[in-house]
C-alpha positions in Angstrom: 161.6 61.8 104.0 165.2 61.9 103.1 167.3 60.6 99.9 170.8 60.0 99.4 173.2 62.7 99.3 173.7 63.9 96.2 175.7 66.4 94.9 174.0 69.6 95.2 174.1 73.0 93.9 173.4 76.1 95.7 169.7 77.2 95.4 168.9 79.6 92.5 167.3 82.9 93.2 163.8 81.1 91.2 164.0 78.5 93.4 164.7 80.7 96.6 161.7 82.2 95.6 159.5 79.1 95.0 159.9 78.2 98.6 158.6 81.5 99.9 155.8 81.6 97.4 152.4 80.0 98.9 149.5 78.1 96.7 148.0 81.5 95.8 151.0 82.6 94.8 151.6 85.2 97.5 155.6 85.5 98.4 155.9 85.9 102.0 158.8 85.1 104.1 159.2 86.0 107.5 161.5 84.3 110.2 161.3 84.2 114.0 161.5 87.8 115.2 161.7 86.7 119.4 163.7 83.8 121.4 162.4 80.4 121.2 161.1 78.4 123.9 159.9 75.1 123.3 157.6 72.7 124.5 156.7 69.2 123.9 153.4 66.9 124.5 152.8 63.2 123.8 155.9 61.8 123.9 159.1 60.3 126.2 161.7 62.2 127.4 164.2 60.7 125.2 162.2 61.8 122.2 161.6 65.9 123.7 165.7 65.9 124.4 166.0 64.6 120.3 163.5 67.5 119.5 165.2 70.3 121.8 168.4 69.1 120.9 167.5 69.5 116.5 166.3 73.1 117.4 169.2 73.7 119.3 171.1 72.9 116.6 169.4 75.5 114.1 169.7 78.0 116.5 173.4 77.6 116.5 173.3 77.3 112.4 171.6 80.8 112.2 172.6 82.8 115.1 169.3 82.6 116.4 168.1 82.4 120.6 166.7 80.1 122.7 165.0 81.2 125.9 163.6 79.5 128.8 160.8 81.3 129.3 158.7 84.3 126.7 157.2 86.7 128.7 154.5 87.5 126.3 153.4 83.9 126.1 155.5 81.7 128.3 156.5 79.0 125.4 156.0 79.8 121.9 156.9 77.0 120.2 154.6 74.1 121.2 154.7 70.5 119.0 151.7 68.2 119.9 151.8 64.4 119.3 148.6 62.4 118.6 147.4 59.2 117.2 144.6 60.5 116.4 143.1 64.1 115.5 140.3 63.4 117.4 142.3 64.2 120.5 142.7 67.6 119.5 139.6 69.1 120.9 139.7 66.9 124.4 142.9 68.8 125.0 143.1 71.1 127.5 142.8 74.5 126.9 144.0 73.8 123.3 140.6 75.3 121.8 141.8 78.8 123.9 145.2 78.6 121.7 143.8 77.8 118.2 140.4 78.8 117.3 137.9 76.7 115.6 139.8 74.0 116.5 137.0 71.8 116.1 136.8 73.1 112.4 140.3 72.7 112.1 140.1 68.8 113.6 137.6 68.3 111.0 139.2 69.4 107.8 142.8 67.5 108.7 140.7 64.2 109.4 138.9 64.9 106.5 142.2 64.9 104.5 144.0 62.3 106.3 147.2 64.6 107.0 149.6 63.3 109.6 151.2 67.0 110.4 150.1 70.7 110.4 151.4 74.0 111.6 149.9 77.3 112.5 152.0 80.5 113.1 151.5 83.5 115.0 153.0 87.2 113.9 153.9 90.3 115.5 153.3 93.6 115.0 156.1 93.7 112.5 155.3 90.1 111.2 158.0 88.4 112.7 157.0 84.5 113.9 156.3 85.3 117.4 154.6 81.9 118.1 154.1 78.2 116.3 152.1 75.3 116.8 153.2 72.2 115.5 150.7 69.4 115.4 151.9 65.3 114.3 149.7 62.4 113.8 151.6 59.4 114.1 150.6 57.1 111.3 152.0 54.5 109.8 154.0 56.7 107.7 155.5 59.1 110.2 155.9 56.2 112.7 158.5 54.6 110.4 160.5 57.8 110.6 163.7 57.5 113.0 163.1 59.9 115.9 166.1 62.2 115.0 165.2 62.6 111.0 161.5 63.6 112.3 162.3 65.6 114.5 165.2 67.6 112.3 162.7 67.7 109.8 160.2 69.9 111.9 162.4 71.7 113.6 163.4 73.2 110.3 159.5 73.5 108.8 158.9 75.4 112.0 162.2 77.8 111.8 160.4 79.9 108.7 157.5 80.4 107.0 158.1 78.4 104.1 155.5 77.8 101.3 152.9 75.6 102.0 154.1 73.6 98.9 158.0 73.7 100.4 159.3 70.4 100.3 156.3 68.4 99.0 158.5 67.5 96.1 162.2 67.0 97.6 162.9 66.7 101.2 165.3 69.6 103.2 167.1 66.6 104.6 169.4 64.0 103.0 171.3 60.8 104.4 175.0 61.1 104.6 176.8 58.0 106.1 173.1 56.5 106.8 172.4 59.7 109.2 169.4 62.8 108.8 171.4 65.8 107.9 169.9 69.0 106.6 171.1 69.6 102.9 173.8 72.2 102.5 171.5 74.5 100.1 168.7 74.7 102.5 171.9 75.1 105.5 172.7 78.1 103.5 169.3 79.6 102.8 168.5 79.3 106.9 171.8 81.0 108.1 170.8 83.7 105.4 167.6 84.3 106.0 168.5 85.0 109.9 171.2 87.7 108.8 169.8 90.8 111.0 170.5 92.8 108.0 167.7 91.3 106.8 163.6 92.2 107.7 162.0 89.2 109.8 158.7 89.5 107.4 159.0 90.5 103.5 156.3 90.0 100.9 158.3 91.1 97.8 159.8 88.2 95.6 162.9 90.6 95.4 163.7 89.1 98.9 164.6 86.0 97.4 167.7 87.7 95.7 169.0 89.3 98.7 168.3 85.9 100.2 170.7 84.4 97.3 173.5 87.3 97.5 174.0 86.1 101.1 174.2 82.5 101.0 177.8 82.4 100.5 177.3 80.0 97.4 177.3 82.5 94.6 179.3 81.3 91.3 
């Protein structure tokens, strides 16, 4: 989940673009338009205080809030840990949050994935709501708690592609420690400038995305 850290240059405007760009080749970006208020199921305290603490720190990185409460919907950001997807629909009141979540069940034990997110919108399609679901395999149980939970912290903190990061990780090891990767540092803090819409759905965002990184040559 993470590699080495390498030398790395700033994110191109294509490549900006690339990670706002879904499988059907729809560009849409859009960032969290509210507070966040987090909650955590499934596992130890230590583990929710590694998970608050990552999204506090990406809060502080883009200027965004926390909350303690949302008075819309209470918490907004909600990350579920299984073992298996099969507890999904024995979950209470989950199937009143996420439709078809039988459906849903079925098709990620069908494909054997080990994490999925589902996003809600506002009016102005802003993120007003995420749900963050993690089977622990073997895979993602070999993961040290902090790098896991950086790493969906900052999945959850955007609507990237859904082919983001299938290719090259947005963290890296420096000293033997998860760190997010300056490029995708810069792209975040940019992305929350209020200049900025919280929803856009023309590639050109990606430029104005890449004008305020800080890292143009």
């Amino acid at each position: 989940m993470t590699q080495n850290m390498p030398q790395i240059e700033p994110l191109s405007p294509d490549a900006i673009e690339t990670l706002f760009t879904r499988g059907d080749g729809q560009f849409l970006f859009a960032r969290w338009g509210r507070p966040i208020v987090p909650v955590v199921f499934g596992v130890t305290d230590e583990t929710v205080a590694i998970l608050k603490g990552a999204i506090e720190a990406l809060c502080v990185l883009t200027g965004h809030k926390m909350a303690e409460t949302d008075p819309e919907l209470g918490v907004n950001l909600m990350v579920f840990f299984v073992r298996d997807w099969a507890e999904l629909p024995v979950t209470p009141n989950l199937d009143r949050l996420i439709p078809d979540l039988g459906a849903l069940t079925d098709r990620l034990q069908a494909a054997e994935a080990n994490q999925y997110r589902i996003f809600r919108f506002d009016e102005s399609g802003a993120i007003k709501a995420c749900f963050a679901f993690l089977r622990m395999d073997d895979e993602l149980a070999q993961v040290p708690a902090d790098t896991l939970a950086l790493n969906q912290m900052v999945q959850a903190l955007l609507l990237w592609s859904d082919k983001a990061f299938t290719d090259a990780s947005p963290l890296a090891l420096l000293e033997g420690r998860a760190v997010l990767r300056p490029d995708v540092a810069d792209l975040m803090r940019a992305a929350y400038d209020p200049v900025l819409p919280a929803m856009a759905q023309d590639p050109s965002h990606a430029l104005r995305l890449f004008a305020r990184t800080g890292r143009v040559q």
